[in-house]
Every structure is written in C-alpha cells, then in structure tokens.
C-alpha positions in Angstrom: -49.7 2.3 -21.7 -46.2 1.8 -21.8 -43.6 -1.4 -22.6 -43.2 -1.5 -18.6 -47.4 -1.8 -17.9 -47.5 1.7 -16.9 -49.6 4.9 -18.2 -46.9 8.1 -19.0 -46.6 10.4 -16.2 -47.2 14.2 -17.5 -46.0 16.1 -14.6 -42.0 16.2 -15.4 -40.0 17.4 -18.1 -36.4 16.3 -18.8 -34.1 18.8 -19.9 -30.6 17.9 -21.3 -27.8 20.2 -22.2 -25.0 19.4 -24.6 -22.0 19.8 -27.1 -19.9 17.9 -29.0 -21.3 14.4 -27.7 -23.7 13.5 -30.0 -22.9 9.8 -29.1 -23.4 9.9 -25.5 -26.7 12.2 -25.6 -28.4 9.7 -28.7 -27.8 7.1 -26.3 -29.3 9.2 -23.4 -32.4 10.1 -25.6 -33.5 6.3 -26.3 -33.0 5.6 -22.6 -35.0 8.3 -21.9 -37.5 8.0 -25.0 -38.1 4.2 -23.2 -39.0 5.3 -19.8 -42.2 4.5 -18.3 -43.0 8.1 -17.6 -42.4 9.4 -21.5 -41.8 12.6 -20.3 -41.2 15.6 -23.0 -37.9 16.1 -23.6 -35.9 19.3 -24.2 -32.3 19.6 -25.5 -30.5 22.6 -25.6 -27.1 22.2 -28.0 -24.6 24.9 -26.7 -23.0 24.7 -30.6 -22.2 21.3 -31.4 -19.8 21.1 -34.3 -20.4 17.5 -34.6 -23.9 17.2 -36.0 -25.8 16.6 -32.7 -28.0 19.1 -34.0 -28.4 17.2 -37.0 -28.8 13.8 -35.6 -31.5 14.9 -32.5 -33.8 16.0 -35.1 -32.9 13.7 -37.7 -33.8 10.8 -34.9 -35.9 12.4 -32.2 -38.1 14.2 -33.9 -40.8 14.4 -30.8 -37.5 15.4 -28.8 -38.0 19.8 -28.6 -34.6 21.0 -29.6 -33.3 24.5 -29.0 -30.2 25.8 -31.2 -29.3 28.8 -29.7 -25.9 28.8 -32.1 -23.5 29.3 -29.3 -22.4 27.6 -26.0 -24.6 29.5 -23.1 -22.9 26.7 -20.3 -25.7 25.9 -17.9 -28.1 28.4 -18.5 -28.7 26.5 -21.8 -31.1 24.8 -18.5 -32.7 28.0 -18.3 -33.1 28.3 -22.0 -35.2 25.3 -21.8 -36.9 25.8 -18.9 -38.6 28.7 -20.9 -40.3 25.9 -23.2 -41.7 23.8 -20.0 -44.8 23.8 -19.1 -45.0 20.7 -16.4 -44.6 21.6 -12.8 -41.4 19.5 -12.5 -37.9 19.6 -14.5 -35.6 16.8 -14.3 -32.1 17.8 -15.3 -29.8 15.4 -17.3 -26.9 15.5 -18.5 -25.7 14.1 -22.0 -24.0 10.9 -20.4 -26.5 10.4 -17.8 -29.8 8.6 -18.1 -32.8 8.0 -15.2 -33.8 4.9 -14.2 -37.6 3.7 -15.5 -40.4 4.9 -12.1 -37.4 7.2 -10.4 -39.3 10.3 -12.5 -42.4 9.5 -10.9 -41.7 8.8 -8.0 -39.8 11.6 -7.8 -42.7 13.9 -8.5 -45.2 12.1 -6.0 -42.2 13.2 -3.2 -42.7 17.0 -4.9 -46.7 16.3 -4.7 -46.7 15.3 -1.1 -44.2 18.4 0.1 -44.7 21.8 -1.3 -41.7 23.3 0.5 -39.3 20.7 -0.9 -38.2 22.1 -4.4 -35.4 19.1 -5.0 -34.5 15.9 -4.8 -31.4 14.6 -6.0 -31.1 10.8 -6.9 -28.5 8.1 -5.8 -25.7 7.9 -8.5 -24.8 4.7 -10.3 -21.5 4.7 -12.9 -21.6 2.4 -15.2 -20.5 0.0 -16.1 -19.3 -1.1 -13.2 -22.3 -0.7 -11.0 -20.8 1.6 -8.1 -22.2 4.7 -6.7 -20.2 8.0 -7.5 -18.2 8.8 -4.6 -20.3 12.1 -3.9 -23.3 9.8 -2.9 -21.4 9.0 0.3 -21.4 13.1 0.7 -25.1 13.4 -0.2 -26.1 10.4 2.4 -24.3 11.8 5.0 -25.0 15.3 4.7 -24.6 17.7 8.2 -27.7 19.1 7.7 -30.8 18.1 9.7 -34.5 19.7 8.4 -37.9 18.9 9.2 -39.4 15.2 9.8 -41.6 15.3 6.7 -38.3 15.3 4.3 -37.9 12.0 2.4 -34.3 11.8 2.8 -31.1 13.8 4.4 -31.2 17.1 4.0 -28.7 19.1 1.2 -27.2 22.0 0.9 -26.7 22.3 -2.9 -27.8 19.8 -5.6 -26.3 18.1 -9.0 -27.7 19.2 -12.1 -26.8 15.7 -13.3 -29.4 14.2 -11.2 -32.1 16.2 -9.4 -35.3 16.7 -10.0 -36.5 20.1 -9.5 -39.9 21.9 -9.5 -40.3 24.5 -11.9 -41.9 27.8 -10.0 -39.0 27.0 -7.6 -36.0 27.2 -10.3 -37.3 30.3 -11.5 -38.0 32.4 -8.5 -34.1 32.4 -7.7 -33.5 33.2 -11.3 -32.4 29.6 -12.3 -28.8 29.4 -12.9 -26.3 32.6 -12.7 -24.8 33.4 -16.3 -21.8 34.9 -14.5 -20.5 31.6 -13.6 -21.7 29.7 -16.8 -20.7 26.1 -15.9 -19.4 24.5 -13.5 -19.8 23.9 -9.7 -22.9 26.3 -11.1 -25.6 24.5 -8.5 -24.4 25.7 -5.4 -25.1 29.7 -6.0 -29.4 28.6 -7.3 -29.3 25.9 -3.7 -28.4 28.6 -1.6 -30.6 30.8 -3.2 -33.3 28.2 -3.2 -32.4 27.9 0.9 -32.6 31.4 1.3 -36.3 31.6 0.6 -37.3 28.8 2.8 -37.3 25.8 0.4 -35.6 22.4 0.8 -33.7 19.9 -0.8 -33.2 16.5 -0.2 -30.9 13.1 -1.1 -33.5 10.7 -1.9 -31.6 7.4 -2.3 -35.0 4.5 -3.9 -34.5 7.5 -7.0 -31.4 6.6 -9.3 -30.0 7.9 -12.0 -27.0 6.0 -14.3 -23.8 8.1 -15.3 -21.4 7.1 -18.0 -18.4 9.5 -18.0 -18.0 10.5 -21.5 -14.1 10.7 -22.9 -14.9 13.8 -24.5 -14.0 16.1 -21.5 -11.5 18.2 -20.2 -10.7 17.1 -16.5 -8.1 20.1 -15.9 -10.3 22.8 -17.4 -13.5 21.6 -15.4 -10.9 22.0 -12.6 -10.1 25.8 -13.6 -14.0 26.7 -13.7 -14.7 24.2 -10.4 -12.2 26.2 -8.2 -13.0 29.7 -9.8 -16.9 29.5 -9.8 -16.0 27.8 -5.7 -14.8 31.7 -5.1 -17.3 33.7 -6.7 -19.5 31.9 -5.0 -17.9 32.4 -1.9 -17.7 36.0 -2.6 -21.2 36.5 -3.3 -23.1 35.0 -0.6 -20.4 34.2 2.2 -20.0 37.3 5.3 -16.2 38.6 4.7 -14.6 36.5 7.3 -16.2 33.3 6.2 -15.2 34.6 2.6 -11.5 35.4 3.7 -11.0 31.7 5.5 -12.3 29.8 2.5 -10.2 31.7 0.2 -7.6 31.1 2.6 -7.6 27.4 3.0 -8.4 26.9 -1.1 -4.8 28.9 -1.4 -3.1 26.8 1.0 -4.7 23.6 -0.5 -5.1 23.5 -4.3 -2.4 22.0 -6.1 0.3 24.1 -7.0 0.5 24.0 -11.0 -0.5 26.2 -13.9 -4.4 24.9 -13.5 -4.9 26.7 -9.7 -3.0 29.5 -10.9 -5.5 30.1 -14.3 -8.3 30.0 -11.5 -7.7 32.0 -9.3 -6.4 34.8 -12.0 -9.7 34.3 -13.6 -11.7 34.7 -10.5 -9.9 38.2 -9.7 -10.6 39.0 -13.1 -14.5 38.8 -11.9 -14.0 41.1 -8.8 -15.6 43.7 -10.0 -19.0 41.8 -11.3 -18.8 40.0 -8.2 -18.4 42.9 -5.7 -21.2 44.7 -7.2 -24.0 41.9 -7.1 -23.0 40.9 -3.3 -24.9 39.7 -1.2 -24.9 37.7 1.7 -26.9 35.1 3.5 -28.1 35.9 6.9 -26.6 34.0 10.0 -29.0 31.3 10.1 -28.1 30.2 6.5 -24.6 30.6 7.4 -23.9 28.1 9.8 -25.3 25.7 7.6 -22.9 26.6 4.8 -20.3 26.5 7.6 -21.2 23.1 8.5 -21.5 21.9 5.0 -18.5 23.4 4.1 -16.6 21.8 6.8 -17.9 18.2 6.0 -16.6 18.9 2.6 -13.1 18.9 3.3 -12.6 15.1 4.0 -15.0 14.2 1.2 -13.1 12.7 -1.6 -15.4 14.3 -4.5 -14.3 17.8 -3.6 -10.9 17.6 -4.4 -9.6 20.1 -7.2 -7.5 17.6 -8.9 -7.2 16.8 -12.7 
C-alpha cells in the first residue's frame, strides 16, 4: 500500500526523455517515484553532458535508464517504449510531473474504451497555479466524436501530458525520426486518426509543468515551424498543402529564425516527397477545421 492509502496500479508506464536537465528531471523522478500508482519508470538520456546519467542511476536505481550515447529527439519515446511491457505509457517530460490518481484514472478511461488510444491531461504551470494557455485549445476543440468519449475530442496530443496505450503508439510506428523533435505529435495523432482511433482532452486528469531555463525558445521556434510543413507536406491534399504554406509565409515573423525554417524544411523535400501520403477526405476536413481554430489560439504562435 502506498503513503496515499492506495495499492500501485501496474497497468501504466511512465516514460521520460531528457538532456542536459538533470535538475528538473531528479525532481520529476521523486514526484513520480511518490505517486500512488508507482508505475515503472523509463528514462531515455538523449547524451547529457551534465551527469544526468550519472545521477538517475546513482539515485533511482529502480528507475530503467537507457543511454543510447546520442540525442535521438523524440524517438528516444520509442526507444523506451521497446522496454514496456504495461498496456499503457504515459509520456513525461523532464519538467513535468503527474498528479497522484490522474495515472489511474487515466487507464480506467483506456479500460472502459478500446477505440480511444489517448487522453491528454489539463495543464497546470507552476508555480503560479494557471493552466497553460493550450488548455483553452484542448477544451474547446472543433472536433465532435462519439458519446462514449470522456472529454472533447482532439486532433493531435502533447507528449508532455498524454497518456497513451501501447499497441496503439506502435501500430502508426510511434514517433517519425524525420522530424526528431518538435511539434513531433501531430504526424503519430493523425496517423492514430487514420486508423479509426480517438483521442480525447480529459480535464479531472492533470499534469504540473515547470518550464525549465535550460531551453532555447528561438530554436524550438525553427523545428516548431519546420516540422508544421513537413507535416503539412506529408499528409495534407496539395491545395490544403499550398494554403497552409501560404498563410505560414505571410504570417511568421520576418527575422533570421523563420528564414532557418523554412530553408531547413526545403532542405527535406526530397525525404518528404517520397514518403507522401495523404489523408482521405473525411480526415481532412477535420484537419481543416482544426487547423482553422488554430489561428486565433494564442499557443500556436511561432514567436520566440
């Protein structure tokens, strides 16, 4: 029994990926080591030079840590989703943290709807309390789905706070190593989409985000906006391609930043090109939809 009166819950896995932040993610890992649930743990360290390494396994020795001795971006996730062996995975970033019963109930929503592969949780930053402004995005989402869903209906997720199941994740292929990181969840949700499953905000689930210092805002920009048009190039018909490319041109800032992303995301056209592919109309008026709700939605600017 655990400190909070409750027996562990085995059914979810919490994976974390991380470099350079040993602070944040040792303070991730006791919140985590202290939930209710006790879930396993899995860290993959995309080549820390600051001794995360060296301080997981010094201090979480039960934690399963994989070094795989260079930075793999988000499909350091499916790294460690090779080690899990619970049907759910609930991804975590280093300066994020679940709050104790959101895990389980979490999987009980997964237990009671076998077409729903995610649910992403309400987001708190601390320390001031608020929710992230992309929870107002989540909550009023364009998308309607079935009556059986426990919350709005999504069209793409946050790695930072979603709990996913397992044989889901890794019949799209989990994350895309063309893209590495950043913006990387919308290419596996439409993928996810594609093959009938659903996702859903699911706001009685929360999850606590402490924005670590160690970050570059302008190069997250750069990988944001280029990933935003191979994704678009990948899975959008031509014309809806050609008008998002269109209206990302005419509203990106104008400075070195949008410039580096958009060079970089020619620089892919041939990778790109070659793995096209689509979504059939149905799909596509819900990416329409989402995409326009995303324009007025103050998480979605490329700014930084």
């Amino acid at each position: 029994m655990s400190a909070h009166g409750q027996a562990p819950d085995p059914r979810t896995t919490v994976v974390v990926i991380t470099r350079d932040r040993r602070t944040e993610l040792l303070r991730t890992l006791r919140l985590m080591r202290d939930l209710p649930e006790r879930p396993r743990i899995v860290v993959t360290d995309n080549g820390s030079r600051d001794g995360t390494a060296e301080a997981v396994a010094r201090d979480f020795p039960d934690v399963l840590l994989l070094r795989p001795g260079r930075n793999l971006g988000a499909v350091g996730r499916n790294l460690a989703i090779r080690h899990v062996r619970t049907p759910y995975v609930a991804f975590c970033d280093d300066d994020t943290w679940w709050e104790p019963g959101s895990l389980r109930r979490a999987a009980d929503l997964l237990d009671a709807h076998p077409a729903l592969a995610a649910v992403t949780a309400r987001i708190v930053v601390e320390p001031s309390g608020a929710e992230d402004p992309v929870v107002a995005e989540l909550r009023d989402s364009p998308l309607t789905g079935p009556d059986w869903l426990p919350g709005p209906a999504l069209g793409s997720f946050l790695a930072a706070a979603t709990v996913m199941r397992v044989d889901a994740f890794r019949e799209v292929g989990g994350f895309h190593a063309g893209l590495w990181i950043g913006g990387e969840e919308e290419l596996l949700a439409t993928d996810l989409l594609r093959r009938g499953h659903w996702l859903s905000y699911v706001p009685e689930l929360t999850i606590h985000h402490a924005a670590s210092p160690v970050r570059d805002s302008t190069d997250r920009r750069v990988l944001g906006l280029r990933n935003t048009l191979w994704f678009t190039w990948l899975r959008r018909p031509w014309r809806s391609a050609l008008r998002r490319t269109g209206y990302l041109l005419r509203t990106v800032p104008r400075d070195r930043a949008s410039v580096r992303a958009f060079a970089l995301a020619a620089a892919g056209l041939p990778w790109v090109l070659k793995q096209r592919d689509p979504v059939p109309a149905d799909l596509e008026a819900r990416l329409v939809a989402l995409e326009r709700a995303r324009r007025s939605s103050p998480a979605r600017r490329y700014v930084g």
